[in-house]
N, C-alpha and C positions, 0 to 999 in steps of 0.2 A: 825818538824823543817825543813827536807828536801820539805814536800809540801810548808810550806811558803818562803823558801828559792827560791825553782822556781818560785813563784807567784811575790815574789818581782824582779827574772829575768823577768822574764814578760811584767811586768809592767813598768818597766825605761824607757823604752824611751818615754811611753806616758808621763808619771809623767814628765821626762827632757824637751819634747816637750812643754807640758801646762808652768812647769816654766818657761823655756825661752819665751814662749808669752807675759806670766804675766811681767817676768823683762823687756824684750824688750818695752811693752807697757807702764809700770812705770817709765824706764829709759825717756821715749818722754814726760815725762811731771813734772821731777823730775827735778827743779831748781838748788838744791843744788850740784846735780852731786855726791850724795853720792851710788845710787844707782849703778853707775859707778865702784867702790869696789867689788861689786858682780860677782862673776864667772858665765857667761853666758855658753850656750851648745859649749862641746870642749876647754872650757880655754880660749874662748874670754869676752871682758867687753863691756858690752853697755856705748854708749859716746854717751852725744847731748851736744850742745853749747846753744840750745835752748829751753825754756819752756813747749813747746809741738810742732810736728811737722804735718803737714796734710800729711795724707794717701794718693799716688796715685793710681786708677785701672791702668790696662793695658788698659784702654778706655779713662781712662784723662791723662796717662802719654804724657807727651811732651821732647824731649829733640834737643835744639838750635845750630846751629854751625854757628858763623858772626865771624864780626872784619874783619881782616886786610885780607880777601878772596875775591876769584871771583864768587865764588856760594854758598850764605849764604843757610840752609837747617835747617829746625823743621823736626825731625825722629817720628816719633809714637813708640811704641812698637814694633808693629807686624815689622813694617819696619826695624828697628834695629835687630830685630832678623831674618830679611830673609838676612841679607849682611853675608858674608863670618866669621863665627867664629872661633875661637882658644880654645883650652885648654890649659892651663899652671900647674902644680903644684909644688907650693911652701910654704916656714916657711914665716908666718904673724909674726912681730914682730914690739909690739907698744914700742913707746919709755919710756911711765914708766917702762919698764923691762919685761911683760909679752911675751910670744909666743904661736903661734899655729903651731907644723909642719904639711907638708904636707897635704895644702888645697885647694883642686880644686876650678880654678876660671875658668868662659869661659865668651867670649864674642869676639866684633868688637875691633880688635887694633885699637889705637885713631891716627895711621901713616894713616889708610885707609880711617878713617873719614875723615883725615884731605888732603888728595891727591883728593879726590871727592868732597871737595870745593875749592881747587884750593889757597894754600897758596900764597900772594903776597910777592915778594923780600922785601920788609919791613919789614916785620914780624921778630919777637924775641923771641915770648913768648906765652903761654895762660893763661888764667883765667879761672876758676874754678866756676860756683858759683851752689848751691842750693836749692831745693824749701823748706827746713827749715828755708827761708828766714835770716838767718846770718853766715853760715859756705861757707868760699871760699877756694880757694888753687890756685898755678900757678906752672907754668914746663915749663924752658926753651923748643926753639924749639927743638933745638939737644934732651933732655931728652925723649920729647913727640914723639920723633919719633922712639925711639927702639919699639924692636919686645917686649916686655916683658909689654908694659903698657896697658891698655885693658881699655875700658867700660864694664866694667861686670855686662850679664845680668843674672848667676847661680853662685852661691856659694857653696861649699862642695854637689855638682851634683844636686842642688835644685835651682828653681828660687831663685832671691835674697828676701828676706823676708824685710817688713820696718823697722824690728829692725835693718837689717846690711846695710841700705841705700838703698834698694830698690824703684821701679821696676829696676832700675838701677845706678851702682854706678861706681867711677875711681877705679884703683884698678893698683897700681905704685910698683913693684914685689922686686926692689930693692933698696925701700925706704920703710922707716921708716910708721907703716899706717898711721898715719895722711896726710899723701899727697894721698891718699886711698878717696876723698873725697865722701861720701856717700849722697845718695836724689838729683845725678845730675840733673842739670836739664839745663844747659849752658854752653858750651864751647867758648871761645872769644879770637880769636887770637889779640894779639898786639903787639906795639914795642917793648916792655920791661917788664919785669918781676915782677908783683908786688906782694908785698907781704902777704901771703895768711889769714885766722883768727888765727893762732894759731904763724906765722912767728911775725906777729905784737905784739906777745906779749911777742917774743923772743926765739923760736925756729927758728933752721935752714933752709932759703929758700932751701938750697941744704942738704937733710937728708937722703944722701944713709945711709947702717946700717953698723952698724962701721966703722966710718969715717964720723960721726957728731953728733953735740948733746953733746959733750961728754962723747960718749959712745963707746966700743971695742966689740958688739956685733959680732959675728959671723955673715958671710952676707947673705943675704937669697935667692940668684942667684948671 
């Protein structure tokens, strides 16, 4: 009993590792979003809005910054990851009720992106969008420019995986995760704030955590 008792310590994390591949992989092409229910590694749920998503390398990823700037700019990977990064850690909390505490995220704050193209005095807002071609999200300017919102290009000290939105994804510390948008792939500044896939269907454009949603969540920063 005690040898299989070690073997089964042993073994977990490969066994956690393969399932969360398997769900993260099933979750990107499960329509019904039932798979979404399932306890992913650490107490997070796999979420897509969409059918199936396409996978990028770090050799196709691309990620855009236009709109209402003076130096529109497509980042690569590798370039994204030579600009100056952050670590933060903090409680992931999605708005059906689940959490994760203390989860390392690192990456470029989206204030440094956004100061090396050159925001214009019009500007209000940004947009959000995807290469799961239907999930979007937006953050006023003021939001977008604290210290605490990131492009995150590792999660829990690991590159970002496609299950949690990878090669890179938003990642909004003191909101709710759905404004967390995963599979970025565009940033676009504008005048105004539009509202994002999940606002349109009647969540919170503004989802700090407790203190919208109708929720009294403890806050997560």
């Amino acid at each position: 009993m005690l040898g299989l008792g070690a073997a089964g310590v042993a073994a977990a994390p490969y066994l956690q590792s393969g399932f969360d591949s398997f769900l993260g992989a099933a979750a990107g092409k499960d329509p019904t979003g039932l798979t979404g229910l399932l306890p992913g590694s650490g107490g997070f749920r796999y979420y897509s809005v969409a059918s199936s998503v396409p996978e990028k390398t770090p050799q196709t990823y691309r990620l855009t910054v236009d709109g209402l700037v003076d130096r529109p700019a497509t980042y690569t990977l590798a370039q994204l990851k030579a600009l100056p990064q952050t670590r933060m850690v903090r409680d992931v909390q999605c708005v059906t009720g689940w959490r994760v505490p203390d989860t390392p995220f690192e990456g470029v704050r989206l204030s440094h992106l956004l100061s090396l193209a050159g925001v214009r005095p019009t500007a209000r807002a940004l947009r959000f969008t995807c290469f799961d071609g239907v999930y979007s999200e937006s953050l006023t300017l003021q939001q977008a420019g604290r210290g605490d919102v990131l492009v995150a290009l590792r999660m829990q000290d690991k590159d970002v995986s496609h299950s949690h939105g990878g090669p890179a994804r938003l990642y909004v510390a003191p909101m709710y995760f759905y404004k967390s948008a995963k599979w970025l792939t565009g940033i676009t500044v504008t005048d105004r704030a539009r509202p994002g896939y999940w606002e349109e269907l009647g969540y919170d454009i503004d989802a700090w955590v407790g203190r919208s949603n109708g929720r009294d969540d403890t806050p997560t920063a």
